[in-house]
Every structure is written in structure tokens, then in C-alpha cells.
C-alpha positions as MATLAB code, in Angstrom:
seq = 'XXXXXXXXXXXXXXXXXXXXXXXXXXXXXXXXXXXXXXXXXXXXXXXXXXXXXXXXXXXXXXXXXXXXXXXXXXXXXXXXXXXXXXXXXXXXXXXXXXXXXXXXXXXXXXXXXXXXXXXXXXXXXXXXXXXXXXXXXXXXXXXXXXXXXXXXXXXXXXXXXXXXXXXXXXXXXXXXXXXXXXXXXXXXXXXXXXXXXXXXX';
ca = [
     -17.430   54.446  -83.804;
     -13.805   53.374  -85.209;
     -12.124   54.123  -81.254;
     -15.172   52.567  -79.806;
     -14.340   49.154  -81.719;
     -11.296   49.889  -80.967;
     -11.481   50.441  -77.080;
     -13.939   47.126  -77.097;
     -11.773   44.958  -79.206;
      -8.256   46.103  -76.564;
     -10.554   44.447  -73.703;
     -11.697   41.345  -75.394;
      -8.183   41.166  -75.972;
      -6.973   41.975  -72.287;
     -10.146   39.193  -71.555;
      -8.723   36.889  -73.660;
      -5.115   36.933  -74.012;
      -4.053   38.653  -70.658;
      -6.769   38.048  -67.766;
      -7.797   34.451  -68.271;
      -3.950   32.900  -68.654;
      -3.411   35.028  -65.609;
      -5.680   33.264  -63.627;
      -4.759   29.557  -64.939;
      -1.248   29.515  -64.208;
      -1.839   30.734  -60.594;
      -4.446   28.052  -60.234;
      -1.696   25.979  -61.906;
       1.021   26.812  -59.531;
      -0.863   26.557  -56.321;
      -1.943   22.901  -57.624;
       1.576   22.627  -58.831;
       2.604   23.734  -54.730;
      -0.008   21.118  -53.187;
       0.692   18.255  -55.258;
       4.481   18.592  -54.159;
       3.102   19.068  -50.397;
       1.306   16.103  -50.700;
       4.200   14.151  -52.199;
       6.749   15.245  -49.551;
       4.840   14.317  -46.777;
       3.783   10.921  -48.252;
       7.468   10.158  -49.134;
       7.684   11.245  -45.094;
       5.407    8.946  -43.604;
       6.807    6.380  -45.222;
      10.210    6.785  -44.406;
       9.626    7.300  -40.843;
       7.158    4.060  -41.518;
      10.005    1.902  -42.483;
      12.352    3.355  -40.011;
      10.187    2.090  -37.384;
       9.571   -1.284  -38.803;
      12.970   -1.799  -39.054;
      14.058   -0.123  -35.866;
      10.965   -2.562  -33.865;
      12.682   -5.512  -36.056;
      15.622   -5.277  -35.260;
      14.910   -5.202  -31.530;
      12.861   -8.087  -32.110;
      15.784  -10.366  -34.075;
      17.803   -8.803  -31.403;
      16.163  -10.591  -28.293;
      15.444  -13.915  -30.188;
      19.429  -13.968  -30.926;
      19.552  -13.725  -27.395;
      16.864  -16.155  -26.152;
      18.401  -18.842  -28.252;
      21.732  -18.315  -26.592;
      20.467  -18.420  -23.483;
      18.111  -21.165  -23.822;
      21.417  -23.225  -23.902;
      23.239  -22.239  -21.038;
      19.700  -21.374  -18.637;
      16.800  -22.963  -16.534;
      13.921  -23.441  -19.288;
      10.097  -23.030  -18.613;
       8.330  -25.076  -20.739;
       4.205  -24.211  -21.354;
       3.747  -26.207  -24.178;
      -0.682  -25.726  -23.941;
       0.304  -21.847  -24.400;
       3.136  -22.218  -26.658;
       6.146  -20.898  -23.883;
       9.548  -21.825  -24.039;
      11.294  -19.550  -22.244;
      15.017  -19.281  -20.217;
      14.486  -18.114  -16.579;
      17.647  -16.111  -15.565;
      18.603  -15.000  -11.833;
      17.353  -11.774  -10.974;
      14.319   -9.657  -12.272;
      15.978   -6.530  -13.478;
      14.939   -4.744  -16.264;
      17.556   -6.249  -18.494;
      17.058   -9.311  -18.016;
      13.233   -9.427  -18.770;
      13.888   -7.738  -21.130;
      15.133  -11.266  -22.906;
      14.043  -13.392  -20.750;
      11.837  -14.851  -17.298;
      13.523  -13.913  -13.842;
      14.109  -15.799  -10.679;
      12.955  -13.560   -8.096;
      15.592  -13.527   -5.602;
      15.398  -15.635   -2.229;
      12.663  -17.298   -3.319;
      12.602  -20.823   -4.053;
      14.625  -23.422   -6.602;
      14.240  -25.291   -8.856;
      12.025  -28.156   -8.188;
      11.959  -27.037   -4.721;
       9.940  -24.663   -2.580;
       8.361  -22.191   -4.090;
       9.870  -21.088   -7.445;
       9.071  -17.794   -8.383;
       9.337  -15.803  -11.515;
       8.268  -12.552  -13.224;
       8.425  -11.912  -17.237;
       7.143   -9.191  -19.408;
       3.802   -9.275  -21.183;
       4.066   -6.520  -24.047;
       5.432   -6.479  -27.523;
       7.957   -3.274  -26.555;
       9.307   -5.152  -24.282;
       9.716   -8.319  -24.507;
       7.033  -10.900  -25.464;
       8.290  -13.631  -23.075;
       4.680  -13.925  -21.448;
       2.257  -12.592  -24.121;
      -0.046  -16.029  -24.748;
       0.219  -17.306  -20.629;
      -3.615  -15.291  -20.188;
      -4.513  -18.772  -21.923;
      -3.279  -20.832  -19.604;
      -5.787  -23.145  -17.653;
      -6.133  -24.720  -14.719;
      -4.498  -28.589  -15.134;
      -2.359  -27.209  -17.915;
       1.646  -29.010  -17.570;
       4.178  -26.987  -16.569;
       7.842  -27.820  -16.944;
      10.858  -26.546  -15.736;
      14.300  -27.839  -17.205;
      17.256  -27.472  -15.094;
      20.441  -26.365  -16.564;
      22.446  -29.033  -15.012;
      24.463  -31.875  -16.556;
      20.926  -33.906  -17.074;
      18.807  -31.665  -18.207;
      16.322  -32.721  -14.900;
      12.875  -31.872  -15.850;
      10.505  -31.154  -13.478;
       6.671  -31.028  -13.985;
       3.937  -29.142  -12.355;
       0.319  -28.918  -12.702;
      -1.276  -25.009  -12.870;
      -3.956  -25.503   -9.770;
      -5.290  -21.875   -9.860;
      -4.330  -18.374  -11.427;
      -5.123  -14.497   -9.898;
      -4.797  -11.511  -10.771;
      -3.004   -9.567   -7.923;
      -2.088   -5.835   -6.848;
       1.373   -5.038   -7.684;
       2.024   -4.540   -4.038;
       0.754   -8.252   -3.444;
       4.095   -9.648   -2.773;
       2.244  -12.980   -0.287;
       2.460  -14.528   -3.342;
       6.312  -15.119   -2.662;
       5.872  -16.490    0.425;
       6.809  -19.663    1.127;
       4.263  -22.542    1.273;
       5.849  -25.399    2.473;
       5.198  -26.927   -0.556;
       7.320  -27.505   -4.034;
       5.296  -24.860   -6.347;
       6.015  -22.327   -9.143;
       4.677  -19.382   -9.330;
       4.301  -17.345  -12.676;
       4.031  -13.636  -12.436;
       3.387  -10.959  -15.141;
       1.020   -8.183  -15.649;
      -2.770   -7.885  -17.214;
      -3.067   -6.693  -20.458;
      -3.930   -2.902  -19.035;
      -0.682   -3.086  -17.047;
      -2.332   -1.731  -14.092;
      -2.245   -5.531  -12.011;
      -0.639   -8.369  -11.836;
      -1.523  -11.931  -13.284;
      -0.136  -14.803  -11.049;
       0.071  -18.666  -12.283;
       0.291  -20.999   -9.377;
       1.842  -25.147  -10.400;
       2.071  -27.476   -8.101;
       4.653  -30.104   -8.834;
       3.666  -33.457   -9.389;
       4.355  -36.328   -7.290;
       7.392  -38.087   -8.765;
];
């Protein structure tokens, strides 16, 4: 009966003292293990988080720099119902829109024929053209020359359409003084086009 107690007493023991600790550190490691998973990859995401805040930011400060440089020296388009003040450089390559409007090329100047120009609409980009889907028909348009006087010349928006991007009649010369506003739909996939005609002066 003695080495029976004996034999019973050596497993409570193992039961107790050996088994059961056993047992709570590994479930104390492996928490231990996930808890440092966890914090690594939240300390992760939000370092890339703030690498890309600051990396969009600085883009962002970037191009305004820019804008208000050229704003000085360029044409200026002036929306003031949709909150646009833009410079309109020559050419519509992707540098330049990616600052500012473009002239498209052989069309039309300013104040005369028909002037036409392309910006971005998008936030990666540039967000020369993000609020002109609000534009309405009899909104003002102006366009400020970069000559010695500053000449200012006013249209009135008389219709808008949304165009294929292979819809290049819209360049065509009307025989008319217009301007004509071109930048794509929210999608991407078309084209929306903002005809002015210039007032009488």
C-alpha cells in the first residue's frame, strides 16, 4: 500500500508540478509569438501608411509650387462658378498637365477662333479639372492673357458633351471665337467637352 501511495502521489506530482506548467508556457509563448506578429505588422501598415501620405503630399505641394509660378508668367482660365483658376500652357504633353491646362496645338488663340484645351481630371495626376463636371450651361468663363495688360476675355458655356476619345471634330474650327474645355469622365473611359462662346465686347 506504501509504493502504491507512493506511485499515486509521483503522478499528482508529474500532474501538478510538471504537466500543467508545461502546457502554460507553450500557450504562453505562442501568445507571446502572435502578439509580436500582430505588433510588427501594425507598426508596418503604418509606416507604409505615412510613407504614402507623405509621398502623395509631397507631389501635391509639389504641383501647387508650380501652379503658382506659372500662374504668373501663363494664360489663366478663370471658372469662378466651379472654383478653377488654372494656367493654360502650350502643348498637351504629359508634363505639362501634369501642372497645368494645355493649348492643343494649331488650334485657336486666345480670344480668337476656337481655343482649345485639355487638363487632367484625377487626384494622381493632377487635379486641374476635378470640380468642371459642375459646370452649367450660362456659367462665365474667362481667359486672362499673359500679355502686358492682363486682357481678359469672357465667354459664356452654351453646351457641354461627353465625347469618344477619338472625337477630335471638336477641334475643328467654327468660324466663331469659342473655347473649348476638354477632360475626361470620372470612369476615364470618355471624354467631357465644355463649349464658351465669347461674349460680344
Amino acid at each position: 500500500m506504501a509504493e502504491r501511495s507512493v506511485l499515486f502521489q509521483r503522478r499528482d506530482n508529474l500532474t501538478v508540478s510538471g504537466a500543467v506548467p508545461h502546457w502554460k508556457n507553450a500557450i504562453y509563448r505562442l501568445c507571446m509569438k502572435s502578439k509580436k506578429k500582430v505588433l510588427f505588422f501594425g507598426i508596418l501598415f503604418i509606416t507604409v501608411g505615412i510613407f504614402i501620405l507623405c509621398f502623395f503630399g509631397y507631389k501635391h505641394i509639389s504641383r501647387e509650387i508650380q501652379k503658382q509660378q506659372l500662374l504668373k508668367t501663363s494664360i489663366v482660365l478663370d471658372i469662378p462658378s466651379v472654383d478653377i483658376y488654372v494656367p493654360v500652357v502650350e502643348g498637351i504633353d504629359g508634363d505639362n498637365l501634369h501642372i497645368a491646362a494645355g493649348h492643343f496645338e494649331n488650334t485657336g488663340a486666345v480670344g480668337s477662333g476656337n481655343f482649345c484645351i485639355a487638363g487632367h481630371n484625377s487626384t494622381i495626376y493632377a487635379e486641374i479639372f476635378n470640380t468642371l463636371s459642375e459646370v452649367e450651361v450660362e456659367d462665365k468663363i474667362y481667359l486672362i492673357n499673359n500679355d502686358a495688360n492682363h486682357t481678359t476675355y469672357t465667354y459664356t458655356v452654351s453646351k457641354i458633351d461627353i465625347v469618344e476619345p477619338e472625337d477630335t471634330w471638336i477641334l475643328q474650327d467654327y468660324g466663331d471665337d469659342r473655347i473649348t474645355i476638354v477632360t475626361c469622365t470620372d470612369d476615364g473611359e470618355r471624354r467631357m467637352v465644355v463649349t464658351g462662346m465669347k461674349a460680344e465686347e
